[in-house]
KELO-757318 format. One record per residue (C-alpha): residue in three letters; x, y, z. Coordinates in steps of 0.2 Angstrom, whole numbers, plus 2048, in hexadecimal, padded with zeros to 3 digits. Layout:
ALAXYZ
...
REM end
This chain:
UNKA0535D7C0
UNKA0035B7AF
UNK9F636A7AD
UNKA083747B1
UNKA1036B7A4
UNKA0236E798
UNK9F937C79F
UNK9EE37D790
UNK9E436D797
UNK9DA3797A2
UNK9D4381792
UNK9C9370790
UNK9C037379F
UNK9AE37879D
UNK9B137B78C
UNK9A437977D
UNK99D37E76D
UNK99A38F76F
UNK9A9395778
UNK9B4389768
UNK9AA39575D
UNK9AE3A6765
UNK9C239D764
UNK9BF39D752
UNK9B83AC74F
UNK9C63B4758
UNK9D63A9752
UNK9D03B0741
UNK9CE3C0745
UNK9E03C374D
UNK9E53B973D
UNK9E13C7732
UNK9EA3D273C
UNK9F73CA73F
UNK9FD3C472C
UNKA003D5727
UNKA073DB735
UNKA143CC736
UNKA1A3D0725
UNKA1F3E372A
UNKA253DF73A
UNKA313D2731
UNKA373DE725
UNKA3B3EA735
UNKA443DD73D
UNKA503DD72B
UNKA483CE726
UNKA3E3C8714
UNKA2C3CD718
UNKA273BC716
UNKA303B4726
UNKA253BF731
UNKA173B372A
UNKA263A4733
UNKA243AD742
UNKA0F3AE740
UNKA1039D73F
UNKA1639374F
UNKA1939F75B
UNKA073A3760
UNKA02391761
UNKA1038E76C
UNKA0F39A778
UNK9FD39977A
UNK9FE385780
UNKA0D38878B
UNKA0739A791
UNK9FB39D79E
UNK9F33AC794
UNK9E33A578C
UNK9E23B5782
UNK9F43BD77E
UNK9F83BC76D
UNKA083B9768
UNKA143BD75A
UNKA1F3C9751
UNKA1F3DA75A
UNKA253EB755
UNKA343EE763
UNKA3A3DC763
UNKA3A3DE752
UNKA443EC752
UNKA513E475E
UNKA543D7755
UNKA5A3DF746
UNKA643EB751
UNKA6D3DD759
UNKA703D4749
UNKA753E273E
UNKA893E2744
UNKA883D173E
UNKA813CF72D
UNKA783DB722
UNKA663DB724
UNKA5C3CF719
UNKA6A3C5715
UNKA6C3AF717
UNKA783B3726
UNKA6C3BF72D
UNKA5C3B472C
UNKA673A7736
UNKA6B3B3744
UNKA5B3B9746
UNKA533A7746
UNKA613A1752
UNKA5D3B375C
UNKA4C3AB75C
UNKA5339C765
UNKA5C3A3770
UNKA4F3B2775
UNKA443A177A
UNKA52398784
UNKA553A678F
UNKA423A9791
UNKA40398794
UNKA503967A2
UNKA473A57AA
UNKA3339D7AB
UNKA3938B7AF
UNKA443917BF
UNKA3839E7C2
UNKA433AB7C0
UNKA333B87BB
UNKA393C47C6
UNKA493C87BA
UNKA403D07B0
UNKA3D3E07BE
UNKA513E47B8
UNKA493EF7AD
UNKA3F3FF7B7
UNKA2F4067AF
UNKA374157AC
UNKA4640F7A2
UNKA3A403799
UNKA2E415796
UNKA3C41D78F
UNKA41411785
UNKA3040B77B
UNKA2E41C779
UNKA3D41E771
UNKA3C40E768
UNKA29413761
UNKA32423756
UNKA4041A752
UNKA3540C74A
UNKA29417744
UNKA39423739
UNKA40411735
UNKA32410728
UNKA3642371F
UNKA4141B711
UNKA3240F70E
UNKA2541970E
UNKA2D426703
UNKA324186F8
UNKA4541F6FB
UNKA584146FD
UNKA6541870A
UNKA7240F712
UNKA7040E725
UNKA7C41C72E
UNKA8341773F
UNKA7841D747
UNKA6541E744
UNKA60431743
UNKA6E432736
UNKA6442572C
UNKA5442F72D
UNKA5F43F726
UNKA65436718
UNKA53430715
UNKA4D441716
UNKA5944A709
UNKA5643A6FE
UNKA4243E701
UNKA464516FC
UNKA4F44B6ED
UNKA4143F6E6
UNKA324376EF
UNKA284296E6
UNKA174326E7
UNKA0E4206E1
UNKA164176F0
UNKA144276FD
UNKA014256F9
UNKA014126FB
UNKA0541670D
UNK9FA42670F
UNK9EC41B70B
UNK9F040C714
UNK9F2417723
UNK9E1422720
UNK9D941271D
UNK9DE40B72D
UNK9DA41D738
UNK9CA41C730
UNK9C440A733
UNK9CB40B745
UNK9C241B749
UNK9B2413740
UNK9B1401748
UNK9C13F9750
UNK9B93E774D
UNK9BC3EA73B
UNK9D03E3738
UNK9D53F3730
UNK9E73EF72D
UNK9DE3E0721
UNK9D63EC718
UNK9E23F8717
UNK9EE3EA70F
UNK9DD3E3702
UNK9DD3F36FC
UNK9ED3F86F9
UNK9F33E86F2
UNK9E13E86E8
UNK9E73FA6E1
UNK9F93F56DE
UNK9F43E56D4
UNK9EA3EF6C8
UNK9F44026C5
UNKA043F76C5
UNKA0C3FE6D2
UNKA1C3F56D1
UNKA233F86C0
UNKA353EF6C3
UNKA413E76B3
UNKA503E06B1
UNKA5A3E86A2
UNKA6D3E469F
UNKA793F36A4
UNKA793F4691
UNKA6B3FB68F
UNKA7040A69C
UNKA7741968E
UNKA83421699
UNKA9441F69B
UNKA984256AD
UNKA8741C6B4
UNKA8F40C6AD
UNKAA24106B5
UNKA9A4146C5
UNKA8F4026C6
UNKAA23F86C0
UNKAAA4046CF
UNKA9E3FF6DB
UNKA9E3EA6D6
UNKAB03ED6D9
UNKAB03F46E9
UNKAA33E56EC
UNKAAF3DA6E8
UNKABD3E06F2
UNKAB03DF701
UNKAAF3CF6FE
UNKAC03C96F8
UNKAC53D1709
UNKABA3CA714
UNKABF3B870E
UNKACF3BD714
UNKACC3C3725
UNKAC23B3727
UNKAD03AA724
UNKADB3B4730
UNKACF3B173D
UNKAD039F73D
UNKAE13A173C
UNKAE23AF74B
UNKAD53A1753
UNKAE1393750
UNKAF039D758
UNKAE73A076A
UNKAE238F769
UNKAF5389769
UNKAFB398773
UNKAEE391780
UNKAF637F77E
UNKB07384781
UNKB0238D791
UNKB0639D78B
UNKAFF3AC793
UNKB053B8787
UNKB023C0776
UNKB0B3B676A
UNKB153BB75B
UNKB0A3B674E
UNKAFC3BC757
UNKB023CF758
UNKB053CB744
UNKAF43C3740
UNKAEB3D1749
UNKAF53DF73E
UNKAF13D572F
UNKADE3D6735
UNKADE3E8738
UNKAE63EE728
UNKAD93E1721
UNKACA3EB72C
UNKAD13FA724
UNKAD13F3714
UNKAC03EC714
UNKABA3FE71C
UNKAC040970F
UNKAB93FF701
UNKAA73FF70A
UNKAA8411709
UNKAAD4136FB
UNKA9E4056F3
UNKA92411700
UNKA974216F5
UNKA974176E5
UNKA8440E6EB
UNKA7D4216F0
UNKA834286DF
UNKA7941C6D7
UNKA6A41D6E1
UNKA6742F6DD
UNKA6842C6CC
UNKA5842C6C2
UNKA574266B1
UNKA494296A3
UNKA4141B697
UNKA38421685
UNKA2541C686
UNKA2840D678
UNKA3A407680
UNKA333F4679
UNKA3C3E5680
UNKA4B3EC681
UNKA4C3FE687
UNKA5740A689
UNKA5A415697
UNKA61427697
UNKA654326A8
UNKA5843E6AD
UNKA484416A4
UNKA4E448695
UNKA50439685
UNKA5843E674
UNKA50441666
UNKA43448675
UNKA39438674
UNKA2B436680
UNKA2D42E692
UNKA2441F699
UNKA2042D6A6
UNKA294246B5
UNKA3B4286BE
UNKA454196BE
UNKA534136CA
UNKA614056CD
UNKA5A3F96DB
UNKA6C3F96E6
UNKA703F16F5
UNKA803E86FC
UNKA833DD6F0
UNKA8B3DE6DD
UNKA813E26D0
UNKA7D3D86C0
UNKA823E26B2
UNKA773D36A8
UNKA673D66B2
UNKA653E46BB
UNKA563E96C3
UNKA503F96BF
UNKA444006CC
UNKA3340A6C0
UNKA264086CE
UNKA244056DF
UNKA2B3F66EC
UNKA1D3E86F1
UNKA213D86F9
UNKA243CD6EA
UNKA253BC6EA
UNKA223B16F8
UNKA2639E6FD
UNKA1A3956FE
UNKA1938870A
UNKA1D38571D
UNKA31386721
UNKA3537A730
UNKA46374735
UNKA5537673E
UNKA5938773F
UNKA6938C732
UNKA7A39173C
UNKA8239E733
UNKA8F39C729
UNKAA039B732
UNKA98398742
UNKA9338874E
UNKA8238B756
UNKA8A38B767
UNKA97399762
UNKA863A475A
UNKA7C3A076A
UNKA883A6777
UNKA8D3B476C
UNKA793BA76A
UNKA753B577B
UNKA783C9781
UNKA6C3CF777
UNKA613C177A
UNKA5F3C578C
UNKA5C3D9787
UNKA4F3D277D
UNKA463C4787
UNKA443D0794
UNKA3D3DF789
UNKA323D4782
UNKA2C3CA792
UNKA263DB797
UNKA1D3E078A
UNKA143CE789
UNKA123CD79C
UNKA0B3DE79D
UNKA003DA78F
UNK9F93CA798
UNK9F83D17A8
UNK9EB3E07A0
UNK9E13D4798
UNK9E03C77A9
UNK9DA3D67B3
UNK9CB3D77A6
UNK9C83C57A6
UNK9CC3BF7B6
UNK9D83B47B1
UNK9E73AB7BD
UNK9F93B07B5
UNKA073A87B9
UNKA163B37B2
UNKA233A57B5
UNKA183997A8
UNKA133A779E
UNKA273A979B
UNKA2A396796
UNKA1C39878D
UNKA263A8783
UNKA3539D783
UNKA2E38E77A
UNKA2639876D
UNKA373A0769
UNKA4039076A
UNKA3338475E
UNKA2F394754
UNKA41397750
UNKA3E381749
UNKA3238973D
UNKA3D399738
UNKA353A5743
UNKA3F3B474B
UNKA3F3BB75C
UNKA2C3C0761
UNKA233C3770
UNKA103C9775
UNKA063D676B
UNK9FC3E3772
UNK9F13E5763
UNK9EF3D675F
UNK9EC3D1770
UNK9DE3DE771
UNK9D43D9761
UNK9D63C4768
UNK9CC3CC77A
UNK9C13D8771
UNK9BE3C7766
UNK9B93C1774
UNK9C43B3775
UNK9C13A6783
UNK9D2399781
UNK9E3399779
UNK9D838F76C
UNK9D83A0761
UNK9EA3A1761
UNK9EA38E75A
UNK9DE39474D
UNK9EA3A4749
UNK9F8399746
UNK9EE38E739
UNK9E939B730
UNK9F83A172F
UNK9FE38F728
UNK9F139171B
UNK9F63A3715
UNKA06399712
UNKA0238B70A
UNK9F43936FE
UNK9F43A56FF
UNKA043AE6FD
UNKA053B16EC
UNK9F53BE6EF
UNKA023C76F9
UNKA0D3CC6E9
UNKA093DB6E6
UNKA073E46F8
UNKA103F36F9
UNKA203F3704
UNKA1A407706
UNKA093FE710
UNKA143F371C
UNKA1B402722
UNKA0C40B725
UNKA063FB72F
UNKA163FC739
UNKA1340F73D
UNKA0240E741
UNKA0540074C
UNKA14409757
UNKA0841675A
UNKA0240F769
UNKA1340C772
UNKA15420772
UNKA12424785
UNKA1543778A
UNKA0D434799
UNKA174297A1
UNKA264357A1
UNKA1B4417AA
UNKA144327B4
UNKA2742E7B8
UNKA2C4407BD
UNKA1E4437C9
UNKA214317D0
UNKA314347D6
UNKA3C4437CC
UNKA4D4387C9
UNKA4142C7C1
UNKA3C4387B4
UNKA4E43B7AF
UNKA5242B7AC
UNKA434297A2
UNKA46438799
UNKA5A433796
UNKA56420793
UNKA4B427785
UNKA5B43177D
UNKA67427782
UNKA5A41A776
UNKA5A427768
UNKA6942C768
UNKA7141A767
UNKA6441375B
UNKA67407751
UNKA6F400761
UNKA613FE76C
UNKA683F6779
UNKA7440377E
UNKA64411781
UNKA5F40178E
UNKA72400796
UNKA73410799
UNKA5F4137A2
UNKA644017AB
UNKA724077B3
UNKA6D4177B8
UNKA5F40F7C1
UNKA6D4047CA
UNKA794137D0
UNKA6641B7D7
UNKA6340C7DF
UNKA7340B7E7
UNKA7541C7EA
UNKA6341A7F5
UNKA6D40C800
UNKA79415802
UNKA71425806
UNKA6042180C
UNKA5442D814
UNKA57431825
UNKA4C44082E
UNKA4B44783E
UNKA36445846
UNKA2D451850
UNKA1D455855
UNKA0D45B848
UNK9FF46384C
UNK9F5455847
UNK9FC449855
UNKA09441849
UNKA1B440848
UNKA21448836
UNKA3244E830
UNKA3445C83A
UNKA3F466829
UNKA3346281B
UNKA25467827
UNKA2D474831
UNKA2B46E842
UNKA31474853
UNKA3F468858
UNKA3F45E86C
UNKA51467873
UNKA5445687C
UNKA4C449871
UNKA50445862
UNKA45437857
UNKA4F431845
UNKA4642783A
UNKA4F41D830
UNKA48418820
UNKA50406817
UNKA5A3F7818
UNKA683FB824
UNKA763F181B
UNKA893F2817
UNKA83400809
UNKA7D40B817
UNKA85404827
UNKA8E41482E
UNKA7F420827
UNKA74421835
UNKA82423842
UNKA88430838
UNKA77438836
UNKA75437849
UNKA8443D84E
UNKA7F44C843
UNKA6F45084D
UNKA7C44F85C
UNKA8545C858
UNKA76467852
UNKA6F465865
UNKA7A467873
UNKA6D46487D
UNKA67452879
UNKA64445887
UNKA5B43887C
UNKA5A43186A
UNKA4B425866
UNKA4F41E855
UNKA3F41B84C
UNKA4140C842
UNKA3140583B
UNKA3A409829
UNKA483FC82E
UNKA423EE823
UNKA513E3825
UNKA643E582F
UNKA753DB828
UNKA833D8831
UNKA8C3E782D
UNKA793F2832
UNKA7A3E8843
UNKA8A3EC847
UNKA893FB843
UNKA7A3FF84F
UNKA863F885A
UNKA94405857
UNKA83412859
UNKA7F40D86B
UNKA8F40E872
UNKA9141F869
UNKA8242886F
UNKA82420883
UNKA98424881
UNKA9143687F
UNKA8443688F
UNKA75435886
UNKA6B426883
UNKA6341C875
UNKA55412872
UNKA47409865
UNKA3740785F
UNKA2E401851
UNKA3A3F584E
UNKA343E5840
UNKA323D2846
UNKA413D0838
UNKA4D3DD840
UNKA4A3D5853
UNKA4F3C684B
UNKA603CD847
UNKA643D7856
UNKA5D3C8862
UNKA683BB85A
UNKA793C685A
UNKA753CB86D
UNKA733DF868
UNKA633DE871
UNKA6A3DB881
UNKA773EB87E
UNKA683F4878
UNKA5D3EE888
UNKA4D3E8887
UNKA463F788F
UNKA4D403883
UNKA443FA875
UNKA2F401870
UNKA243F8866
UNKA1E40A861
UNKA2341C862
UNKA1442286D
UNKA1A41687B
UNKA2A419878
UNKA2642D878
UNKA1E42B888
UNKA2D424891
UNKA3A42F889
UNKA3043F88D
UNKA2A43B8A0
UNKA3C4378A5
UNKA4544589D
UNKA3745389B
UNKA3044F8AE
UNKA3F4578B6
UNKA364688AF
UNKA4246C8A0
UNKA39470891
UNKA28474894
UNKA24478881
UNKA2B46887C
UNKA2346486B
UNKA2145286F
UNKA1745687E
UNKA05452879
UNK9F345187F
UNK9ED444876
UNK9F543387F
UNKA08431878
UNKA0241D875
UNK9F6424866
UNKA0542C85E
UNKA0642684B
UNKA1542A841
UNKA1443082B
REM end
């Protein structure tokens, strides 16, 4: 009993020295991996590099003592990752306080759902979601992932387009109108780096060294070259109106948004007494608050396009500084300078984002983006609720995209520890594997920590470590602690334009072409919802979850549409001694037998189907005496099915012709013996196979001399007959 509490108990047994080292060794290893890596899958996930080192901290401790994986590695991940921000980006801008809140209460509530599932041992949820809409969906996932980086790694600023391939057009033009060079280098190397070492030895961590180097180069060719000047010191007129244009728009933004706020507690206020005077209409000052908010929406709309043009105008301007600017220098659009003074040599930018400008310190943008300053120190508290909002109101409203997530990333950590157990040997209980997910979600999000879930890469170098317990994943998460405590500020200077390489090589993987084919040659309707589920998915990007919807229900309407039509085909005899489908092989049809197998549940989906099927072969043969319904594929009968066998018999014998069984399952007997069917179907019209019953059927109706080329005839006995 305690061992299922604390699974990791087990780990203990038979344990030493030698197998403590390799845990070690291991831990460490994925550590190296896993720093760098958490950083740029925080930043994809629209959050400060530096709270994916808050996710690389707890989370794989936790799950490893509560998991029954000795080996998964767990953490931040790349299509979690990208979830998250997609969930979150309707409701705060990325990066922002409210936005680190949601995520971290997304975390919370990813790990509460996880953990409701594994505790009522609900694993089996998770099968909602078919292999071919989960195909087409990483697939599509993996490119939208990798393009999310473009703006990074060319060292370019856009504002996100509603929907994602406009983004990347954006990115794209901004690339065509200027490209960092320094920056796209960063990430060429970091990524040549990695290919290389990979190919070389893929013991050696070559995301680490990828990052060494980089930050080792950056450090020393001062890469990032940013200041902060006073809009003073900008020597143009209309560059000045535009930056007091935008912090106006700004402004309004947020002069209107204070004011819907207050509407909405007041709209909130209004249901709430409407509610307590037993009204179950619209009130009058409801239809009044909610014009007031939609000439505010309006409002707030038309200043955040016009802040969007304002921001973009700014962005593509570039200005020019003289070689000896001093303290204090001045900056002039384009490269030219008066008096034809000499550049410094670099194009320099406004940084611009969301928020108003400081005319008194603005920061001007001469080199390339790294990840700056990081806290030191281990964050662990209650999570922050956002502003305006209870925990409970933010927990029901994220809950939607909590499940999406739990499941997706279930999956993938599932899959992951099910591929390893096969190599180890290894018992996996799916049900503790998820409580073990949960709680790292739940006490991660304690320490800060967003939504993650198992990784694959990491998960391979902890095996190819050769790692024995969840011991390694203990030492990951102190190493982790330490980089926190001690090491961050050698992190500085890594390029943002490396983190993005990082993120692109690591989503590599996840591209699978093969499983559309796999899909298609499986079952065609499978590849087409693969296929759609992956443009649905693109085509919806940033909004994830819709691509999922729509491959989710698709796969429910073809798995109704199969109960409802499900296969029913007429049997005859092959030449092999078998009965086959007597249309797809092109069999000679018995003139006064007729054998239907019928393939499925029959339940109230499909009740009438096989009558009507039946009936059908009636009318096609005016000469049948017998039908022998073949029913070895009945795997289960309702009360609608049994009554509609019912409605069959009195059918077929109401037309002179008789009807009888074989084949029929323990479970289906069940039914029919405790309804009484079985005594209107008789005992002697019921086979435990379609040989004996062949042998009956034929020797009382083809005995008489009809018939003499029957294709059921055979000369093998009838009581060998198989049936496929």
């Amino acid at each position: 009993m305690l061992t299922k509490i604390f699974p990791f108990l087990l780990w203990f047994k038979d344990y030493d020295g030698d197998k403590m080292k390799l845990d070690v060794v291991a831990g460490i290893t994925v550590a190296m991996v896993l720093i760098p890596q958490s950083m740029a899958y925080a930043q994809l996930a629209g959050l400060p590099a530096y709270y994916g080192l808050y996710a690389a901290f707890l989370p794989p401790m936790v799950a490893a003592l509560f998991g029954s994986s000795r080996q998964l590695a767990t953490g931040p991940v790349a299509v979690v990752s990208l979830m998250s921000a997609a969930s979150l980006e309707p409701l705060a801008t990325a990066g922002s306080a409210q936005f680190i809140a949601y995520s971290i209460i997304l975390a919370f509530t990813v790990g509460s759902f996880q953990l409701f599932l594994g505790v009522f041992r609900l694993g089996l949820v998770v099968n909602l979601l078919s292999h071919p809409v989960v195909n087409g969906f990483t697939n599509a996932a993996a490119i939208v992932i990798a393009s999310s980086q473009f703006s990074k790694l060319f060292g370019v600023y856009v504002d996100k387009a509603g929907h994602h391939y406009q983004t990347i057009i954006n990115v794209c033009k901004s690339a065509f109108h200027y490209t960092h060079f320094p920056t796209l280098g960063m990430g060429v190397l970091a990524i040549v780096i990695m290919v290389v070492l990979r190919r070389y030895n893929p013991r050696i961590p070559n995301v680490l060294v990828a990052v060494a180097v980089t930050t080792v180069l950056s450090y020393f060719t001062h890469f990032n070259n940013d200041t902060f000047v006073s809009v003073t010191q900008i020597k143009n007129p209309e560059v000045i109106e535009i930056i007091n244009e935008f912090n106006h728009e700004i402004a309004e933004i947020e002069k209107l948004g204070s004011e819907r706020a207050i509407l909405n507690n007041e709209m909130k206020a209004a249901k709430e007494e409407s509610k307590a005077h037993g009204g179950h209409f619209i009130s009058n000052r409801e239809i009044e608050l909610n014009h007031q908010l939609s000439l505010l929406q309006a409002k707030i709309d038309h200043a955040k396009a016009k802040a969007h043009e304002k921001r973009e105008t700014l962005r593509l301007i570039h200005f020019s500084v003289a070689k000896q600017g001093g303290d204090t220098p001045e900056f002039y659009v384009g490269p030219a300078l008066p008096d034809n003074s000499e550049t410094d040599g670099r194009k320099w930018r406004i940084k611009i984002g969301n928020k108003a400008l400081n005319i008194e310190s603005l920061k001007m943008i001469g080199g390339g983006a790294v990840v700056g300053d990081i806290p030191k120190g281990l964050k662990v508290g209650i999570p922050k609720a956002p502003d305006n909002t209870s925990y409970l109101a933010a927990f029901i409203q994220l809950l939607p995209y909590a499940v999406i997530i739990s499941l997706l990333g279930f999956m993938e950590a599932i899959a992951i520890a099910k591929s390893m157990a096969a190599k180890t040997g290894q018992k996996l209980d799916p049900n503790q594997e998820l409580i073990g997910q949960g709680l790292a979600n739940i006490i991660g999000s304690f320490g800060q920590s967003y939504a993650v879930s198992g990784s694959f890469s990491r998960s391979a170098v902890n095996l190819q470590a050769n790692a024995v317990t969840g011991v390694s994943s203990v030492v990951t998460s102190v190493m982790v602690a330490l980089t926190l405590l001690f090491f961050t500020p050698l992190l500085y200077h890594l390029p943002q334009a490396v983190l993005a390489s990082v993120i692109m090589m690591a989503v590599i993987g996840l591209i699978n072409t093969k499983g559309f084919v796999h899909a298609w040659k499986a079952k065609r309707s499978d590849g087409i919802i693969s296929v759609i589920s992956f443009v649905c998915t693109l085509y919806f990007a940033p909004h994830l979850e819709e691509g999922i919807m729509v491959g989710v229900a698709l796969t429910f309407f073809l798995f109704i549409y199969k109960h409802l039509r499900p296969k029913v085909a007429l049997l005859s005899m092959s030449k092999d001694n078998t009965l086959k489908s007597a249309i797809k092989c092109g069999l000679k049809e018995c003139d006064h037998i007729a054998v239907v197998r019928f393939d499925g549940a029959l339940i109230f989906t499909n009740a009438t189907y096989l009558e009507d099927k039946v009936l059908e072969y009636i009318s096609e043969k005016p000469d049948l005496l017998h039908v022998l319904i073949e029913s070895s594929g009945i795997n289960d009968v309702d009360a609608s099915g049994e009554d509609a066998l019912s409605i069959l018999i009195d059918t077929v014998r109401g037309s002179g012709r008789e009807i009888s069984f074989c084949g029929l399952k323990e479970r289906v007997l069940d039914v029919i013996t405790r309804t009484n069917l079985i005594q209107k179907i008789g005992e002697e019209n019921i086979y435990p196979e379609s040989g004996a019953a062949l042998y009956h059927i034929h020797k009382a109706i083809h005995d008489k001399g009809d018939c003499v080329s029957c294709p059921l005839k055979t000369c093998k006995p009838l009581e060998d007959i198989a049936v496929s």
